[in-house]
VOPA-646112 format. One record per residue (C-alpha): residue number from 1; x, y, z; residue in three letters. Coordinates in steps of 0.25 Angstrom, whole numbers, plus 5000, padded with zeros to 4 digits. Example, Ala and Ser with C-alpha at 12.3 -4.5 7.8 and 13.67 -1.06 7.14 Angstrom:
+-----+------+------+------+------+
: seq :    u :    v :    w : type :
+-----+------+------+------+------+
:   1 : 5049 : 4982 : 5031 :  ALA :
:   2 : 5055 : 4996 : 5029 :  SER :
+-----+------+------+------+------+
//
This chain:
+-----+------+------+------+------+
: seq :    u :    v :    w : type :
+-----+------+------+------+------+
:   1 : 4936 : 4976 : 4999 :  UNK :
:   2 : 4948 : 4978 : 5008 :  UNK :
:   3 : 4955 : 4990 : 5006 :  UNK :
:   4 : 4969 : 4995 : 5013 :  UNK :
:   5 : 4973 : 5010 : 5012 :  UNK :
:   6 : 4988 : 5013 : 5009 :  UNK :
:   7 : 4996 : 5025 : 5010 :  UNK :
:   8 : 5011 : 5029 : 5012 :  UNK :
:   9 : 5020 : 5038 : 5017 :  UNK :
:  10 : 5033 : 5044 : 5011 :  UNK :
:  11 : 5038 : 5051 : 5023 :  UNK :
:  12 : 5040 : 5041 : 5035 :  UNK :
:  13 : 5025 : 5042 : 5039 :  UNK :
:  14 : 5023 : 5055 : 5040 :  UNK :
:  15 : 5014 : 5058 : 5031 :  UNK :
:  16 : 5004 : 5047 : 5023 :  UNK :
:  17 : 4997 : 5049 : 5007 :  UNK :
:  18 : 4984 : 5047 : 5007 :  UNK :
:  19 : 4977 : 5034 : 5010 :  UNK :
:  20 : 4973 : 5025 : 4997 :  UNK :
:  21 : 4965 : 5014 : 4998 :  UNK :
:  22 : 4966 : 5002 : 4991 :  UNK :
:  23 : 4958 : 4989 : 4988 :  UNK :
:  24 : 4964 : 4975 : 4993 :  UNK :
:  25 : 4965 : 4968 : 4980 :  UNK :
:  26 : 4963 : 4953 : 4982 :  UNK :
:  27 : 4967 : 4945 : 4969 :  UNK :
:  28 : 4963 : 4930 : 4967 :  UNK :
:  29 : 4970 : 4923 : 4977 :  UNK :
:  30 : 4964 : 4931 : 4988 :  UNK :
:  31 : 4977 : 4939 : 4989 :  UNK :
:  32 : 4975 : 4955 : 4991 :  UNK :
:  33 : 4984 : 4967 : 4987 :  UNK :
:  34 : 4983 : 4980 : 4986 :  UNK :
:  35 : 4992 : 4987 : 4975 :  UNK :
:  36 : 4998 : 5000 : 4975 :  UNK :
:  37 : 5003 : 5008 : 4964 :  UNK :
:  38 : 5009 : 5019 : 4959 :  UNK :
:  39 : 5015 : 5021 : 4973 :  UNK :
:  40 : 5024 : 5034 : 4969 :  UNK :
:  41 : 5039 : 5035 : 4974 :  UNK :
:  42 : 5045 : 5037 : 4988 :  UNK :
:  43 : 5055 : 5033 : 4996 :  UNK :
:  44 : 5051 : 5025 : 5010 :  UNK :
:  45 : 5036 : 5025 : 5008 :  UNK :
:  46 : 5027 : 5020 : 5019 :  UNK :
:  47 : 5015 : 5013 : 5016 :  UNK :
:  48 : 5004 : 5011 : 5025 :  UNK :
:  49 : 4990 : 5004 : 5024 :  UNK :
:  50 : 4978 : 5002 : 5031 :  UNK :
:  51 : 4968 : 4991 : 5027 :  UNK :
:  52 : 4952 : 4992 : 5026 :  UNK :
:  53 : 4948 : 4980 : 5034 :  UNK :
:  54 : 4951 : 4976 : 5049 :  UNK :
:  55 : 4961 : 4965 : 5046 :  UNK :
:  56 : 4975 : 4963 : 5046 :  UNK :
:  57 : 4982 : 4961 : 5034 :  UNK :
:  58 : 4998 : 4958 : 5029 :  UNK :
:  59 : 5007 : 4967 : 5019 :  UNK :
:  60 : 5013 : 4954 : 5011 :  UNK :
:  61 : 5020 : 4962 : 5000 :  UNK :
:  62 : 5024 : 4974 : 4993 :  UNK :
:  63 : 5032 : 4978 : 4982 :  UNK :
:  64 : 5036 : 4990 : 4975 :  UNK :
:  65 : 5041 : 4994 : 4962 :  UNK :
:  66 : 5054 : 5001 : 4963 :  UNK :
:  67 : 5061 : 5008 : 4957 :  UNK :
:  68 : 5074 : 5019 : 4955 :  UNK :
:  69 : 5072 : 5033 : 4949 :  UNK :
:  70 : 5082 : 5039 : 4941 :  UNK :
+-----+------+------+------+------+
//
């Protein structure tokens, strides 16, 4: 099963959390996706991910729940 490690920075790429691996889910239509959760709060996060296998692959989308605090 292909995996793809993400972690992310809060500070411009100065420092990076720890890596998380995740499996790459593939549903019935042959489409894969890895979901994240639970993500915490920041301001201009960076994400950055490297995948298990040698191949190429595309981003298609991402979304994010947002919202204001009080």
């Amino acid at each position: 099963m292909s995996k793809v490690m993400i972690n992310f920075s809060d500070d411009g790429g100065r420092t990076w959390s720890a890596e998380e691996w995740y499996d790459i889910e593939t549903n019935g239509n042959g489409e894969q996706r890895v979901v994240l959760e639970r993500q915490g709060a920041s301001y201009g996060r960076i994400y950055r991910h490297r995948h298990s296998e040698d191949a190429s692959f595309t981003i298609i989308e991402g979304n994010a729940d947002i919202s204001l605090g009080t």
